[in-house]
N, CA, C and O of each residue as an XYZ file, in Angstrom:
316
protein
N     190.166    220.478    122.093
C     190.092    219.816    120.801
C     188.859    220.330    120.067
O     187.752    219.795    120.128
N     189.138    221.333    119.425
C     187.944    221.631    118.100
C     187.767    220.581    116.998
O     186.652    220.220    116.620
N     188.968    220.088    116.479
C     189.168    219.721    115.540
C     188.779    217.959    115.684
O     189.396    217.303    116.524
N     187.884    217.390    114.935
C     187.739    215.745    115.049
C     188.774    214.678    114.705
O     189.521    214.913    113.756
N     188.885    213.660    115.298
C     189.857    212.691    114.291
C     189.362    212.230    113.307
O     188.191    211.852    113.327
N     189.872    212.175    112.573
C     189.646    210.699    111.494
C     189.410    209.468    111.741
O     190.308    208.646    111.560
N     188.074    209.051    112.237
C     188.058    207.766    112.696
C     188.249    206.697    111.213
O     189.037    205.755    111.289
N     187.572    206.911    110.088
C     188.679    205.980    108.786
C     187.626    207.044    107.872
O     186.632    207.745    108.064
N     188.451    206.703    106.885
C     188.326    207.770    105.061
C     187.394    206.512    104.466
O     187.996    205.757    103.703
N     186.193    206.252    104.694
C     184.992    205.742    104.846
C     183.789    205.847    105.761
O     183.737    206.105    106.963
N     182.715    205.545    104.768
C     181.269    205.372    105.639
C     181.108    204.488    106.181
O     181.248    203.378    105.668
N     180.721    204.700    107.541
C     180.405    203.176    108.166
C     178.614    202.729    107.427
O     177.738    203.592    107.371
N     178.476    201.865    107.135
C     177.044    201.742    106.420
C     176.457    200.630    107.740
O     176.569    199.413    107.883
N     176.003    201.374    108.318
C     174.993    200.443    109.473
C     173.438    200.621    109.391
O     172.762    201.614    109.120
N     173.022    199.085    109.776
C     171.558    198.770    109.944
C     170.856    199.386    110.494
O     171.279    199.448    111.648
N     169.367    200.306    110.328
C     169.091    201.017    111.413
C     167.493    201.179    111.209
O     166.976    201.334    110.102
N     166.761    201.121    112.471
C     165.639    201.622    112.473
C     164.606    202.420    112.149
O     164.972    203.590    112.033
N     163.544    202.262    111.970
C     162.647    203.517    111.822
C     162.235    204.033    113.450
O     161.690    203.595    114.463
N     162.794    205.078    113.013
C     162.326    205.901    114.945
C     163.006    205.347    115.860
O     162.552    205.396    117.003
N     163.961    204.838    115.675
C     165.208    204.801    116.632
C     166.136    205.747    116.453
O     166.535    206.121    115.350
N     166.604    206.269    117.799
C     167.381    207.365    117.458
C     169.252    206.972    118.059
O     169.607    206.227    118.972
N     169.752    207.472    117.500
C     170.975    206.924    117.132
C     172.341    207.874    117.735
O     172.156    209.047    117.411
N     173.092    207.773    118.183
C     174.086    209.017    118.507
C     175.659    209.477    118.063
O     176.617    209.528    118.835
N     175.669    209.752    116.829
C     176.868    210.022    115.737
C     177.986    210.309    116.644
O     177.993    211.424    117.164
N     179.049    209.383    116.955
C     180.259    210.061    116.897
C     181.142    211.298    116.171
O     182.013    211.207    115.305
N     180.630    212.411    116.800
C     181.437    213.512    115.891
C     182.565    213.922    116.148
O     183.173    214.681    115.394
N     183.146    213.374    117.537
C     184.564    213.841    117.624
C     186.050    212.983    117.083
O     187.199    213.383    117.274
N     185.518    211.330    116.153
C     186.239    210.359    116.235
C     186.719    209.402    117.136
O     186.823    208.233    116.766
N     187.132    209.858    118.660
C     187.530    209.379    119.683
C     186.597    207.553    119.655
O     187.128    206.507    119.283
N     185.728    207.650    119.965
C     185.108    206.441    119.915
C     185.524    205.331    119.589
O     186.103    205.184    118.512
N     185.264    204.017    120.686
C     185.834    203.079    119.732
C     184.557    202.344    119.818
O     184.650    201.263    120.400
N     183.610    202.605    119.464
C     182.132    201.931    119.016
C     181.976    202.444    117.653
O     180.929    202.079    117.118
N     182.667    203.125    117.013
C     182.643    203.990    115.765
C     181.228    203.338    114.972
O     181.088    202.147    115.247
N     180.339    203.798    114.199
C     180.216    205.437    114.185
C     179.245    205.925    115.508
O     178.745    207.050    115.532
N     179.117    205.286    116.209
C     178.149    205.508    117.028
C     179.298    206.144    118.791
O     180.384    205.617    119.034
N     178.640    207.366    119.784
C     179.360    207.639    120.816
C     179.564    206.586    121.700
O     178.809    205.615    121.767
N     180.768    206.777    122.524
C     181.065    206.230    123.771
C     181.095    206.671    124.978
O     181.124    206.071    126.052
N     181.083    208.139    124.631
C     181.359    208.630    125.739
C     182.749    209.731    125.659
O     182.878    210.802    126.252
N     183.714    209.052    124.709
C     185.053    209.503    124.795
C     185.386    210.695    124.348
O     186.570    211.024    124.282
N     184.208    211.658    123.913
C     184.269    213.021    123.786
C     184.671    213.794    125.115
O     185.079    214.947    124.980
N     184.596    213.310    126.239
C     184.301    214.202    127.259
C     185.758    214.986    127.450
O     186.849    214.461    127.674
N     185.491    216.208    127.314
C     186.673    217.208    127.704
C     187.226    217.653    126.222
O     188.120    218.487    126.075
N     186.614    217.027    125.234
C     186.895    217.125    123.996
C     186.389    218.914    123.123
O     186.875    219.606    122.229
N     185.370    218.991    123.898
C     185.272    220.129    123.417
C     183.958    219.936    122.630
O     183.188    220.893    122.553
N     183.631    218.687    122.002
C     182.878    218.091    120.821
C     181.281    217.186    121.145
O     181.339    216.459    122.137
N     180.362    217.193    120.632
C     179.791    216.208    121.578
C     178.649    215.394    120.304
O     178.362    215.744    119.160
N     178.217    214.206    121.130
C     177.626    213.382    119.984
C     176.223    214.105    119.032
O     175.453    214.995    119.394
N     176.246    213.632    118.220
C     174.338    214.226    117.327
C     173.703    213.173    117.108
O     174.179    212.119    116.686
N     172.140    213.483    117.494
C     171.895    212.482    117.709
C     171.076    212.285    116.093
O     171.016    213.306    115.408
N     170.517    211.099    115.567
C     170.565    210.786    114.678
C     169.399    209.525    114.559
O     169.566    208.314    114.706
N     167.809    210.509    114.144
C     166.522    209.547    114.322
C     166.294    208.981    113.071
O     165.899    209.728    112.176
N     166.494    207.628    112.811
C     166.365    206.884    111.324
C     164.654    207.418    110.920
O     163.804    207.356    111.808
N     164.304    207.901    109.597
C     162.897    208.277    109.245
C     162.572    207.001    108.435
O     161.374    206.871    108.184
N     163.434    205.984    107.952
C     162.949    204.645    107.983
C     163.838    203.203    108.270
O     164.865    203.409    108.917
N     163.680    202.276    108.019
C     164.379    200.682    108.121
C     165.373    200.608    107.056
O     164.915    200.884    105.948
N     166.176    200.414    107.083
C     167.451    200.171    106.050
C     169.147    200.417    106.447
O     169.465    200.099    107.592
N     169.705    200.703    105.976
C     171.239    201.480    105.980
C     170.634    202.882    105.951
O     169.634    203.470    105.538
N     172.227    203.193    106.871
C     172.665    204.718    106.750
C     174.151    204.832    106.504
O     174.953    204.221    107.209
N     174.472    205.512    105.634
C     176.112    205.245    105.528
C     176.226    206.760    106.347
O     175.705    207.851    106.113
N     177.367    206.182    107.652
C     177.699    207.269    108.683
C     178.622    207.768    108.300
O     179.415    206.939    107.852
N     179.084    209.154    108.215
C     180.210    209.822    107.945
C     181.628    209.105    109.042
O     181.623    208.941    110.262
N     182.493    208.869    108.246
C     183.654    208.055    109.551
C     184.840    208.996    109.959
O     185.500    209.014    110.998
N     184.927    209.917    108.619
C     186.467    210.729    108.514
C     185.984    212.062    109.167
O     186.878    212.909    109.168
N     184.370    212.627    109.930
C     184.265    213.830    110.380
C     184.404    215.042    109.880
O     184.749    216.115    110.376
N     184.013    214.635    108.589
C     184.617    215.842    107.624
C     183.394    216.333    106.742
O     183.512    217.330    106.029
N     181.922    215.422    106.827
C     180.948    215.684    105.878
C     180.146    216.888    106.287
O     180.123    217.292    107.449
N     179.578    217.374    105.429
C     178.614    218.958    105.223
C     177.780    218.023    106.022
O     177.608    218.526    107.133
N     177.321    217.124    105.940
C     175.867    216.379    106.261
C     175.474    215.957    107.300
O     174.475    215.237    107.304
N     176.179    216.295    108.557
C     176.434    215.482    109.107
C     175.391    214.884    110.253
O     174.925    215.599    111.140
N     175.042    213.247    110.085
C     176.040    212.251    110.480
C     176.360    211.711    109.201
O     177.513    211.312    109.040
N     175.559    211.629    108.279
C     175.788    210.768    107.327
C     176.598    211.379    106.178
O     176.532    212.573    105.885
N     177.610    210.197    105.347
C     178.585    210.596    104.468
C     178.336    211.178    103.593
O     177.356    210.714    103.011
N     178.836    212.226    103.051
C     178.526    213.213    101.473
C     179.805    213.154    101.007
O     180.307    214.195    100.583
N     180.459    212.095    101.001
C     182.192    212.028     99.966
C     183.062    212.572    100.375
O     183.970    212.585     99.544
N     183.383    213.222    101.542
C     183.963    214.181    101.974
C     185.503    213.735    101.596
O     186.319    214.304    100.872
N     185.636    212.163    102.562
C     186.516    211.803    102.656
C     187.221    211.443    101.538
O     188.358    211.161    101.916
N     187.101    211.286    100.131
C     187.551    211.658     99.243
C     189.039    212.831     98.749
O     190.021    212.794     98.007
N     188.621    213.432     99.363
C     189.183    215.086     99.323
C     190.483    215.196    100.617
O     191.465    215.927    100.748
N     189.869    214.026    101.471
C     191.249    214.371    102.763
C     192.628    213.632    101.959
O     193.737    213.648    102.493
């Protein structure tokens, strides 16, 4: 599997730390979405990890499709 699923044609917008580091689901599989489970394995794909530089939201890319990635740049728009 090169190719990611579509976990949904939205950002997940989650709460997140300063200097906590975080681990992007990039293959979709996950069902902790946007964050890994594990369920990449054999996938081919594997998580990124993802250190908040401050306290607030991050809107996570959900559809696996953003330039940016972890976080959403509209991608999903376009699928």
């Amino acid at each position: 599997m090169t190719t990611p699923k579509i976990a949904q044609k939205a950002p997940y917008v989650v709460d997140v730390e300063e200097g906590k580091t975080y681990y992007w689901c990039s293959c979709g599989l996950s069902a902790k979405q946007p964050f890994c489970d594990g369920s990449h394995k054999g996938s081919g794909l594997s998580p990124l990890p993802y250190t908040a530089d401050k306290t607030g939201q991050a809107a996570f890319c959900g559809c696996k499709a953003t330039a940016n990635q972890p976080l959403c740049d509209g991608a999903h728009r376009k699928l």
